[in-house]
C-alpha positions as YAML, in Angstrom:
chain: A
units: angstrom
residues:
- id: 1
  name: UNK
  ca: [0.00, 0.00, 0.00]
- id: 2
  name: UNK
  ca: [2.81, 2.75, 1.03]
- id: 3
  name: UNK
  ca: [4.16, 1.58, -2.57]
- id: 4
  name: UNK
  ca: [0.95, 2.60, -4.26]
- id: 5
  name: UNK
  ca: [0.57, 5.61, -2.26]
- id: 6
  name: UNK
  ca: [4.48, 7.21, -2.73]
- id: 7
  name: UNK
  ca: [3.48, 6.69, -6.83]
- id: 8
  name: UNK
  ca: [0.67, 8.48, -6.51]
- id: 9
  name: UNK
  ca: [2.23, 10.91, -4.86]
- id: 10
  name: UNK
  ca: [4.60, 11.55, -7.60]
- id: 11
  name: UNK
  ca: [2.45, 11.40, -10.09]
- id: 12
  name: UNK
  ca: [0.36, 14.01, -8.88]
- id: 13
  name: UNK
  ca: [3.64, 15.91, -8.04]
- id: 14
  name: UNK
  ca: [4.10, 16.17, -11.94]
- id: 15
  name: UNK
  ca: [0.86, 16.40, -13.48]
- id: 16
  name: UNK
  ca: [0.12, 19.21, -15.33]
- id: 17
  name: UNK
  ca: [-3.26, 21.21, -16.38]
- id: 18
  name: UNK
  ca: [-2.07, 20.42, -20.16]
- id: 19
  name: UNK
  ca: [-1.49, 16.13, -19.28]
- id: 20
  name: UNK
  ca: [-5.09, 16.36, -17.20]
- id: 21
  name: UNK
  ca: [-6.62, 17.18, -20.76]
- id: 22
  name: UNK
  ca: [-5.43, 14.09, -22.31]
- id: 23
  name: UNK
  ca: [-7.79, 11.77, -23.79]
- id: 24
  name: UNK
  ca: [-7.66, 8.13, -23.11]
- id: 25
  name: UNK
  ca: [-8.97, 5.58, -25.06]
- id: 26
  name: UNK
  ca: [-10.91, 2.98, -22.67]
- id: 27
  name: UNK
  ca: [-11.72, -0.43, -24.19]
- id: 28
  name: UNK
  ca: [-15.08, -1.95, -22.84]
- id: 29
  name: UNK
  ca: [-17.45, -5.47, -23.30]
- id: 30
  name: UNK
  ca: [-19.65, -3.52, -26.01]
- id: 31
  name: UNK
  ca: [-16.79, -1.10, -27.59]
- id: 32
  name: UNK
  ca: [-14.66, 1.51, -26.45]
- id: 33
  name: UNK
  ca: [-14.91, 5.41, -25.29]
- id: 34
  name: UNK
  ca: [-12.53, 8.30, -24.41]
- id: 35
  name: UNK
  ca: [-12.17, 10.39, -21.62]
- id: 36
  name: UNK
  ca: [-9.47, 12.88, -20.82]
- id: 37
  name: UNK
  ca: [-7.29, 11.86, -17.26]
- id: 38
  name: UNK
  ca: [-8.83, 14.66, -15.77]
- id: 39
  name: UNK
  ca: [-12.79, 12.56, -16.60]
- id: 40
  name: UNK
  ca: [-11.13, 9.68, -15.29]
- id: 41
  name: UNK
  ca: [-9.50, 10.61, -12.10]
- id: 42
  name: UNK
  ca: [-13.25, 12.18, -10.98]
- id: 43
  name: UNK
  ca: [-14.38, 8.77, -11.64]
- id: 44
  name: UNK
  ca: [-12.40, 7.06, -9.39]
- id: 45
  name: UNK
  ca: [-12.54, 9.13, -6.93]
- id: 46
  name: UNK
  ca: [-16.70, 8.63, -7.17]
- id: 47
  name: UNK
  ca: [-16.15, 4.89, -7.40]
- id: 48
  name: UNK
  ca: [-13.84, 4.66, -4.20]
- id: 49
  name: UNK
  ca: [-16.80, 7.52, -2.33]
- id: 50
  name: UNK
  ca: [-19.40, 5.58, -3.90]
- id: 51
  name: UNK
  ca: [-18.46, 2.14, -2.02]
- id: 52
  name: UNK
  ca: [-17.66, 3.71, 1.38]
- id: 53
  name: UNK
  ca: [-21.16, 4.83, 1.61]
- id: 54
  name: UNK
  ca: [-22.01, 1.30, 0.57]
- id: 55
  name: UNK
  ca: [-19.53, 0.01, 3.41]
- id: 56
  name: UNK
  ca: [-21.05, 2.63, 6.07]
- id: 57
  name: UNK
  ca: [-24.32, 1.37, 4.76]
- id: 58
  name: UNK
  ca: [-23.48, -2.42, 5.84]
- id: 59
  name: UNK
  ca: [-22.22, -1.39, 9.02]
- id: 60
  name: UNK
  ca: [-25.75, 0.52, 9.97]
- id: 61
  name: UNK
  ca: [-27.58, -2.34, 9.12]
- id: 62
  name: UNK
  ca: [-25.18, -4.34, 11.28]
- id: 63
  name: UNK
  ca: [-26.14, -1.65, 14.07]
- id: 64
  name: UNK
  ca: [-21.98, -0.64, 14.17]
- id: 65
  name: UNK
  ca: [-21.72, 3.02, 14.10]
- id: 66
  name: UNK
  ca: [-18.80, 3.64, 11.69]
- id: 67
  name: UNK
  ca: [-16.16, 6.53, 12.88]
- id: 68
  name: UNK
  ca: [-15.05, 8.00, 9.85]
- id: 69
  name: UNK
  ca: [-12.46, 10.69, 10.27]
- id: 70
  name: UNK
  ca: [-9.28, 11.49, 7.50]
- id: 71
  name: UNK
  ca: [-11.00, 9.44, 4.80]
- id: 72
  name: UNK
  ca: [-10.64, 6.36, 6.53]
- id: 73
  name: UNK
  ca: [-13.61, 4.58, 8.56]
- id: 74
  name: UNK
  ca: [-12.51, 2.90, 11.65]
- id: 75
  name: UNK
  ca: [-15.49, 0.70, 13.46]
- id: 76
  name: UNK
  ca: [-16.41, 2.31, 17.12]
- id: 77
  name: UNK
  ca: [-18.18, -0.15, 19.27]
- id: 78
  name: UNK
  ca: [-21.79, -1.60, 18.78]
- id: 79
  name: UNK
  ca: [-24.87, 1.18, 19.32]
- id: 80
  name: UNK
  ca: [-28.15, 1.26, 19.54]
- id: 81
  name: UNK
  ca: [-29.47, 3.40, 16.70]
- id: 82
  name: UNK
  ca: [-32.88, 4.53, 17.02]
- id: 83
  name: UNK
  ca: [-35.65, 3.50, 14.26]
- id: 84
  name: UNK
  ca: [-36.34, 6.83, 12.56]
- id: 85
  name: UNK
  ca: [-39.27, 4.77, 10.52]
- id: 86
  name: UNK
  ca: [-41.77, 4.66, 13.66]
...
């Protein structure tokens, strides 16, 4: 994981306004579409938001409160959440 993160790092580091315009050429089941970097680095970030809610979701329904604090979701103990349905 630290691997991942120090290239990211860098990469960041050196990418420019001109590189985020880039297109891309992504190759799917049914064909294949472009983006620029910029397109596709907002979609990963949505992804990787997308399934913490799901994860925070799981947790409710587990009744675990999740802690979330820096982008990262640590578990806090087990609470009683009240039904906001009645």
């Amino acid at each position: 994981m630290k691997e991942v993160e120090r290239k990211t790092d860098a990469y960041f580091r050196t990418l420019s306004s001109k590189e985020l315009g880039e297109k891309v050429r992504l190759k799917v089941r049914d064909g294949e579409f472009a983006l620029t970097i910029e397109e596709c680095l907002l979609q990963s970030f949505t992804e990787q938001l997308y399934h913490i809610v799901e994860l925070i979701a799981l947790l409710w329904q587990m009744n675990i409160e999740p802690l979330v604090c820096s982008g990262s979701i640590t578990i806090q103990k087990k609470v009683k959440r009240k039904n906001l349905a009645a």
